[in-house]
C-alpha positions in Angstrom: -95.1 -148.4 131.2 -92.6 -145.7 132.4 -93.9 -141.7 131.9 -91.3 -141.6 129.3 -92.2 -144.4 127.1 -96.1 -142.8 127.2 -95.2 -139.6 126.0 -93.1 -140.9 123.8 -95.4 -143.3 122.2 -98.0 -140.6 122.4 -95.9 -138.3 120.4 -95.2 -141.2 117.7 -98.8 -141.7 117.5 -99.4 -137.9 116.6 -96.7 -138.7 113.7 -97.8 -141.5 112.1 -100.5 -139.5 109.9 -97.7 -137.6 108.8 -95.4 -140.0 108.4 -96.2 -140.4 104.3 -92.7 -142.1 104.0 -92.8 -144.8 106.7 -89.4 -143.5 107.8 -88.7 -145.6 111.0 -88.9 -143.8 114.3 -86.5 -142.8 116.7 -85.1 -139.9 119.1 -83.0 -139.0 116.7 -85.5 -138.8 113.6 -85.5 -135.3 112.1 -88.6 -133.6 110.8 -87.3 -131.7 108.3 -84.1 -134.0 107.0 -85.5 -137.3 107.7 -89.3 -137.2 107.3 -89.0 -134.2 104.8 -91.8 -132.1 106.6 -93.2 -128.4 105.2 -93.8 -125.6 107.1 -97.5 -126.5 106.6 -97.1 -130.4 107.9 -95.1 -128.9 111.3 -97.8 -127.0 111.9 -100.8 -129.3 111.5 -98.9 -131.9 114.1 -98.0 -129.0 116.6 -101.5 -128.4 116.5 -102.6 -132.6 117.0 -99.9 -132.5 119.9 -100.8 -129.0 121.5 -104.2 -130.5 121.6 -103.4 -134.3 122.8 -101.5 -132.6 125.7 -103.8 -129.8 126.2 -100.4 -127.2 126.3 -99.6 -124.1 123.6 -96.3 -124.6 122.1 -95.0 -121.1 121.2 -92.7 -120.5 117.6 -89.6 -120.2 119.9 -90.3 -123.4 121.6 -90.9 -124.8 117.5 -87.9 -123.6 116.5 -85.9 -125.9 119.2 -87.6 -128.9 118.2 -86.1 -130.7 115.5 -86.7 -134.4 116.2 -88.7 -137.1 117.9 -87.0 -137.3 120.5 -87.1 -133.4 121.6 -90.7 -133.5 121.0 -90.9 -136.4 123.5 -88.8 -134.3 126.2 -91.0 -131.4 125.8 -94.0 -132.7 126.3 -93.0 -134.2 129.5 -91.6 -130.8 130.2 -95.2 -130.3 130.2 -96.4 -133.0 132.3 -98.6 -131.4 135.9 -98.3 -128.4 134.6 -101.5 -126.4 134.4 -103.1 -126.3 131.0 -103.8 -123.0 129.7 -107.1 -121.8 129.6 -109.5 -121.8 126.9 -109.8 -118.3 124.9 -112.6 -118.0 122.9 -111.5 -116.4 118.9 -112.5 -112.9 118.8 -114.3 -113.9 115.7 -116.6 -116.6 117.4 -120.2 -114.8 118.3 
């Protein structure tokens, strides 16, 4: 299986818990228009894929993904690239 096709499938695997529609997958599927997403829902899978990937993906970078297959190209954007490290909440003793 190419690099791609992981990502990819990893990316569809972060949506299906989302995915309360069944809509049908592809590149082109939209999270807004097509699986009819809130702000709320965006943000619980950029959290599932920030944490599959180990990466932070910043509210520009959000606002410049609008379907699958984006999300698939930027998180191989993200492939060898050094994760970020962990910083601990200010409110954790």
């Amino acid at each position: 299986m190419s690099d791609r096709q992981q990502i990819y499938d990893t990316v569809t695997a972060q949506i299906e818990p989302f995915n309360k529609k069944g809509v049908a997958l592809t590149d082109a599927t939209t999270f807004q228009g097509d699986l009819e997403w809130d702000s709320l829902t965006v943000m619980d899978f950029v959290a599932a894929i920030e944490d599959e990937f180990d990466i932070i993906i910043t509210m520009n970078m959000q606002a410049e993904i609008e379907t699958v297959g984006q999300a698939g190209r930027r998180g191989r954007e993200t492939e060898g690239l050094t994760p970020l490290p962990f910083v601990p909440s200010r409110d954790r003793a």
